[in-house]
FIKOLZA-1660 file (N, C-alpha, C; in steps of 0.1 Angstrom, whole numbers, plus 5000, padded with zeros to 4 digits):
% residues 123
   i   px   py   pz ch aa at
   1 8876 0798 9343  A  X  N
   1 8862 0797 9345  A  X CA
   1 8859 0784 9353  A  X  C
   2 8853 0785 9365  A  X  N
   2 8846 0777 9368  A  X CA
   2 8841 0764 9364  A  X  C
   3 8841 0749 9369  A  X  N
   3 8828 0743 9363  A  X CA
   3 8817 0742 9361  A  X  C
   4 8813 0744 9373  A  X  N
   4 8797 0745 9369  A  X CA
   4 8790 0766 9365  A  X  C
   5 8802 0774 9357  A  X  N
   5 8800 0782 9349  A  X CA
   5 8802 0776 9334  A  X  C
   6 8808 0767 9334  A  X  N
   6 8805 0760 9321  A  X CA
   6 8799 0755 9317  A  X  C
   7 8790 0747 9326  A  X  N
   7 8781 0738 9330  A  X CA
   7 8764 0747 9325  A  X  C
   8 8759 0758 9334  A  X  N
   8 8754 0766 9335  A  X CA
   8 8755 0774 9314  A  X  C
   9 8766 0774 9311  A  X  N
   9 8767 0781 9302  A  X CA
   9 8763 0771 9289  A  X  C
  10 8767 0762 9290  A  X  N
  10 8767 0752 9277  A  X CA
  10 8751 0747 9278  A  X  C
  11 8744 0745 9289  A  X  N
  11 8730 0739 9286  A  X CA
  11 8724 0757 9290  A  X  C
  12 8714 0756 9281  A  X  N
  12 8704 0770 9284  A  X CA
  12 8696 0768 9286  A  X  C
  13 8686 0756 9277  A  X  N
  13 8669 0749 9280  A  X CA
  13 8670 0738 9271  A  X  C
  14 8665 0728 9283  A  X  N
  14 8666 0711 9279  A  X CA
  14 8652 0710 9284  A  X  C
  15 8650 0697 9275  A  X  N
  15 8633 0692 9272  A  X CA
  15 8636 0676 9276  A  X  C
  16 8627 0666 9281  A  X  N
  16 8631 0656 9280  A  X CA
  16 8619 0649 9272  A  X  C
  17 8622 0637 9269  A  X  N
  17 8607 0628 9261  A  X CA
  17 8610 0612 9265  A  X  C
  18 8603 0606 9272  A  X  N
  18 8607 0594 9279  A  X CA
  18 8597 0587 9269  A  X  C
  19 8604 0574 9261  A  X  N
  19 8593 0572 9251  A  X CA
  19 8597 0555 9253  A  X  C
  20 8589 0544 9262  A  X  N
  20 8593 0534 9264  A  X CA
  20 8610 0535 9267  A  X  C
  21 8619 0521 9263  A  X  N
  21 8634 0520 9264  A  X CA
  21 8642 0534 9263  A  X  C
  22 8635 0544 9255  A  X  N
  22 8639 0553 9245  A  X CA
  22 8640 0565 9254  A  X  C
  23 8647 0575 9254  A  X  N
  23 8646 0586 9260  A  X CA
  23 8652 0596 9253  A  X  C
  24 8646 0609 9249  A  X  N
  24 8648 0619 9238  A  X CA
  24 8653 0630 9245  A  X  C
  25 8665 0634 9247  A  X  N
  25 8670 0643 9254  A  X CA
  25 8671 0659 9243  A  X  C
  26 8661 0670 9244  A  X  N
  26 8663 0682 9237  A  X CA
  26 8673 0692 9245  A  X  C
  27 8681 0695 9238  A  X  N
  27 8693 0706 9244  A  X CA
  27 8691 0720 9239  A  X  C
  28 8694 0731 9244  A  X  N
  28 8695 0743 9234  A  X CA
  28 8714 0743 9244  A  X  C
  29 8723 0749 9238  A  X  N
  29 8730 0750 9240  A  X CA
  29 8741 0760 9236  A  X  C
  30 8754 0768 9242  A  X  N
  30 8758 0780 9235  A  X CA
  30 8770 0775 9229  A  X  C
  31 8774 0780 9219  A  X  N
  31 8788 0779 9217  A  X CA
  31 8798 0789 9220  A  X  C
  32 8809 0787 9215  A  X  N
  32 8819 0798 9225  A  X CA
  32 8819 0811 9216  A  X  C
  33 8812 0811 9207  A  X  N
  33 8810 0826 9201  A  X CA
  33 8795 0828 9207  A  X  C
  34 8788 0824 9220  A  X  N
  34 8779 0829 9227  A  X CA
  34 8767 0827 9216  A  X  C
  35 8763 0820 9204  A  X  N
  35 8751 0816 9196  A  X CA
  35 8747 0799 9201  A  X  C
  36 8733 0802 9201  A  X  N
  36 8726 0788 9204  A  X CA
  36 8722 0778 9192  A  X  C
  37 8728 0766 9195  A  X  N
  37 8721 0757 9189  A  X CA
  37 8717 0745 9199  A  X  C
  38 8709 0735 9189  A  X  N
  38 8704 0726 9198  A  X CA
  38 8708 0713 9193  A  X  C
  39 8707 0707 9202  A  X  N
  39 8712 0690 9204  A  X CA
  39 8703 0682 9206  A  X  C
  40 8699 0669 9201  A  X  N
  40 8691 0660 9201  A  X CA
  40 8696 0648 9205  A  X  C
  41 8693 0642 9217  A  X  N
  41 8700 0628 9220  A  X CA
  41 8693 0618 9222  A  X  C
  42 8691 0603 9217  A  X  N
  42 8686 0594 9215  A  X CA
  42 8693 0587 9223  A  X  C
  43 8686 0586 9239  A  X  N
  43 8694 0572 9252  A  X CA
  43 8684 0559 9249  A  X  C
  44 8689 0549 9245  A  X  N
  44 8685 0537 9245  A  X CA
  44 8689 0523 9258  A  X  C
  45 8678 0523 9262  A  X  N
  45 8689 0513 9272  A  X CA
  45 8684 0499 9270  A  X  C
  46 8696 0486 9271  A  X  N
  46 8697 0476 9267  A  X CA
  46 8702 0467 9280  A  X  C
  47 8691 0461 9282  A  X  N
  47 8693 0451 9299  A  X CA
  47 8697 0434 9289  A  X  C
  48 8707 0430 9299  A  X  N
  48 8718 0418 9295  A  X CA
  48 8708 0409 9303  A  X  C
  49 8711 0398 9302  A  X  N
  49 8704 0384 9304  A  X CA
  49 8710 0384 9320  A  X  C
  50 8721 0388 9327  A  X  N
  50 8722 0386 9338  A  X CA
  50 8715 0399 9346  A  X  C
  51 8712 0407 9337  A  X  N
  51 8701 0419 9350  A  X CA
  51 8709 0434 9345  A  X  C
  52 8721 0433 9346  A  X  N
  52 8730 0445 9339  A  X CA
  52 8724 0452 9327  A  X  C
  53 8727 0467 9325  A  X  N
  53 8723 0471 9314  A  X CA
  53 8732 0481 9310  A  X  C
  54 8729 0487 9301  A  X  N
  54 8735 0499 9295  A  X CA
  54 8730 0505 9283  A  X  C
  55 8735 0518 9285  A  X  N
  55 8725 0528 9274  A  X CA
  55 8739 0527 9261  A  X  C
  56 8726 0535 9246  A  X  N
  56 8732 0535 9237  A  X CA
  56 8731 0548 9234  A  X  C
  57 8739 0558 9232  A  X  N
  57 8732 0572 9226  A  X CA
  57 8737 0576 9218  A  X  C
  58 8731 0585 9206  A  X  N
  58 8732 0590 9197  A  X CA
  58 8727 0605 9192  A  X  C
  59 8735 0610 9185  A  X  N
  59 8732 0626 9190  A  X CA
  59 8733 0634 9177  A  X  C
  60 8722 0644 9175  A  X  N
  60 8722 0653 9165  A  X CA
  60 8722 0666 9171  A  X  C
  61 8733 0675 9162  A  X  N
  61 8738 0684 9164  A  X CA
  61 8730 0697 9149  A  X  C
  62 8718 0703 9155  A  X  N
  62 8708 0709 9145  A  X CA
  62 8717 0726 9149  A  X  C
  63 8717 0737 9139  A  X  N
  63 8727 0744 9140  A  X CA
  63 8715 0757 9133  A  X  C
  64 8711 0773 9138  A  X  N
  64 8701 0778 9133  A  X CA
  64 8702 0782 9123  A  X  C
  65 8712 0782 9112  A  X  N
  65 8709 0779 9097  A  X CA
  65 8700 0771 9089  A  X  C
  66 8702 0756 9099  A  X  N
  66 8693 0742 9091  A  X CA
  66 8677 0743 9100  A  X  C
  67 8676 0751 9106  A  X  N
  67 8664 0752 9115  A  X CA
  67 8649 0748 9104  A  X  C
  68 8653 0758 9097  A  X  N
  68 8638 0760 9088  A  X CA
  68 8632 0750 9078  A  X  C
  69 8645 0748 9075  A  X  N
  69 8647 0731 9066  A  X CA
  69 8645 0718 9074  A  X  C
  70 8648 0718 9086  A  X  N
  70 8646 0705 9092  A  X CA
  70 8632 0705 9097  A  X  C
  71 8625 0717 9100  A  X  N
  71 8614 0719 9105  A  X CA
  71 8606 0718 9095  A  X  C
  72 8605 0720 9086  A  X  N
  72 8598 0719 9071  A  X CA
  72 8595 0701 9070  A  X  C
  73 8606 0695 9069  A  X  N
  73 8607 0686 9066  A  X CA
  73 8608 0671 9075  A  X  C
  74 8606 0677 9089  A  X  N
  74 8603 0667 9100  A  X CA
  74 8588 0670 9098  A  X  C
  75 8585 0683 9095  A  X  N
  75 8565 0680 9097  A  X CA
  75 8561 0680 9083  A  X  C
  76 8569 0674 9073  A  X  N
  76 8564 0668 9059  A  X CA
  76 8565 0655 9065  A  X  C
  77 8575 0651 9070  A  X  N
  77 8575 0633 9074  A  X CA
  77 8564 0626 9081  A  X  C
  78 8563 0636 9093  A  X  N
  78 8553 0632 9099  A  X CA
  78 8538 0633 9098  A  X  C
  79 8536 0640 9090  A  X  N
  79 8525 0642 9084  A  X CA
  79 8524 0629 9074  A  X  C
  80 8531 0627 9066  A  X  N
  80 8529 0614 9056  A  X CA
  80 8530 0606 9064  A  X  C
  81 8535 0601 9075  A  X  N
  81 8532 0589 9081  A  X CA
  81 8520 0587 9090  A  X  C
  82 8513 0596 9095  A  X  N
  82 8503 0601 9101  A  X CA
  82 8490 0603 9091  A  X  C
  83 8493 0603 9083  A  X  N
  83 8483 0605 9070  A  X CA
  83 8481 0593 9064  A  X  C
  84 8493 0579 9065  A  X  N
  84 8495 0570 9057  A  X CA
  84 8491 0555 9069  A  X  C
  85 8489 0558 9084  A  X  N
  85 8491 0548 9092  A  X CA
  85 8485 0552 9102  A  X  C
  86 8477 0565 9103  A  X  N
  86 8470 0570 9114  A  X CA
  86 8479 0574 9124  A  X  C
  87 8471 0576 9138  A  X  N
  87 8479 0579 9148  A  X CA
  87 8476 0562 9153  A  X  C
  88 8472 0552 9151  A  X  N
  88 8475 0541 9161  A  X CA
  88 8492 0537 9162  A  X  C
  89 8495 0530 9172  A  X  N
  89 8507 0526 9175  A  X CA
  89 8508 0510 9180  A  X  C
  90 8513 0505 9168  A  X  N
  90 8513 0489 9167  A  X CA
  90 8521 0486 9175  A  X  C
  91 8524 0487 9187  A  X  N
  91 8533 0486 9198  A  X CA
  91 8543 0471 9199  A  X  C
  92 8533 0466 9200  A  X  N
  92 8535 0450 9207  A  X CA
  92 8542 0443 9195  A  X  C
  93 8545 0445 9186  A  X  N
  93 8557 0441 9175  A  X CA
  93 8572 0443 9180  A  X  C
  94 8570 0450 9189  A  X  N
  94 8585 0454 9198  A  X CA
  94 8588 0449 9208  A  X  C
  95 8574 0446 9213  A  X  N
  95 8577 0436 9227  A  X CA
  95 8588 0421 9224  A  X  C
  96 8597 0418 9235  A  X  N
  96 8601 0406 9234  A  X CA
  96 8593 0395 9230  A  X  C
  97 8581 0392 9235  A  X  N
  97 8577 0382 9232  A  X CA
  97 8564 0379 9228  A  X  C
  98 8564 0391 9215  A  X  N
  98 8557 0391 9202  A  X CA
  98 8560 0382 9197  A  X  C
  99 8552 0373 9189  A  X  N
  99 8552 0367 9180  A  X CA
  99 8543 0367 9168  A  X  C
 100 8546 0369 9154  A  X  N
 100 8541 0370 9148  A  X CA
 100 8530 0357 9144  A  X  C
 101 8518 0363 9140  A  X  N
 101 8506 0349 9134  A  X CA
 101 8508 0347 9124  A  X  C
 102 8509 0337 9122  A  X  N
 102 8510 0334 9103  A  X CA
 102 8497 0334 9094  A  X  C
 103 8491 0343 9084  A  X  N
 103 8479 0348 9076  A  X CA
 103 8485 0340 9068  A  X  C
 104 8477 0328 9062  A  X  N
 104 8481 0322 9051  A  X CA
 104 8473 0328 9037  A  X  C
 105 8478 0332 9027  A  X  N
 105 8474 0340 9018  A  X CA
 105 8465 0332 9005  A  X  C
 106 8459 0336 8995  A  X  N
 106 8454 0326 8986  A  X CA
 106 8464 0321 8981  A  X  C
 107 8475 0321 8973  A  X  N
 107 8485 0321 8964  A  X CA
 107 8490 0307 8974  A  X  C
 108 8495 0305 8984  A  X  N
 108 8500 0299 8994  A  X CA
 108 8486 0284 8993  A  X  C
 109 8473 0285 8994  A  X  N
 109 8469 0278 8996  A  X CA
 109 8467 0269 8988  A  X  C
 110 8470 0279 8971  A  X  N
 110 8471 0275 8959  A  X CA
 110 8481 0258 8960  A  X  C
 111 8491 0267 8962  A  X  N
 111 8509 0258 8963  A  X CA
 111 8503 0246 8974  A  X  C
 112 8498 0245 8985  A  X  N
 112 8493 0235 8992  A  X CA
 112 8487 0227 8988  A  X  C
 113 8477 0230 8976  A  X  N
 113 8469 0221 8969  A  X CA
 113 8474 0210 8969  A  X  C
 114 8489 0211 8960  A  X  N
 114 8493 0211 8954  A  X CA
 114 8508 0190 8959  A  X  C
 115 8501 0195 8976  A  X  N
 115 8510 0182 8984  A  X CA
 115 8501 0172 8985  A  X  C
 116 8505 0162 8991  A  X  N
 116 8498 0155 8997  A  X CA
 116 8502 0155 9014  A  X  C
 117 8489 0148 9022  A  X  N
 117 8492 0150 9040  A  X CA
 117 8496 0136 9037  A  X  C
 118 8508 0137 9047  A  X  N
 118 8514 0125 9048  A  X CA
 118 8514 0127 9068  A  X  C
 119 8509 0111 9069  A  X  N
 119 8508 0115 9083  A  X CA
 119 8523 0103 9090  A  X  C
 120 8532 0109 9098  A  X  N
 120 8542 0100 9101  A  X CA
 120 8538 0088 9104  A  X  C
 121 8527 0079 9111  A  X  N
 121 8520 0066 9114  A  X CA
 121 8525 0062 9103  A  X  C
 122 8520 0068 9089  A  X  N
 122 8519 0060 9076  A  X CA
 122 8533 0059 9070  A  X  C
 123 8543 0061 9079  A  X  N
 123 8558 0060 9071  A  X CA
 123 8569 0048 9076  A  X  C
% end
């Protein structure tokens, strides 16, 4: 056989999802007893301090036995998280150069009471 009959054969219908760094590759794909399953691949790419990069990927192999169960159970997930945090998307916690604000809490301001300001001049 051919390569690109193999090629042709093993992908049937791919989806793609470009989600920032992230890229969600959906596969449907045949096996050699001619039944489809699908493939899920997670490309991450990671740029180096000198400009160079490279991807990281990771891949789930879903098989049409576990179909109904995974499908059950990815839209119980996302539902509770969507139910639990809305649809906003706190983005900028991912950015490089986020930085977190410090919320000083009661309990904390309690413990402060608790010093004295010492100012370096006076040491």
């Amino acid at each position: 056989m051919r390569e690109n009959d193999m090629l042709e054969k093993e992908e049937i219908f791919s989806k793609v999802l470009r989600a920032g760094r992230r890229t969600y590759f959906f596969d449907v794909r045949s096996t050699k007893a001619e039944d489809y399953y699908i493939t899920i691949t997670e490309s991450k790419k990671f740029t180096e301090d000198d400009g160079s990069f490279h991807f990281k990927k990771h891949k789930i192999y879903l098989y049409k036995e576990d179909f109904a169960a995974f499908t059950e159970i990815l839209n119980e997930m996302t539902s509770y998280v969507l139910n639990q945090k809305g649809e906003e998307v706190i983005s900028e916690r991912h950015q490089k150069d986020f930085k977190r604000e410090y919320v000083e809490r009661e309990s904390d301001q309690e413990t402060h009471k608790n010093y004295t300001d010492v100012d370096f001049d006076d040491i």
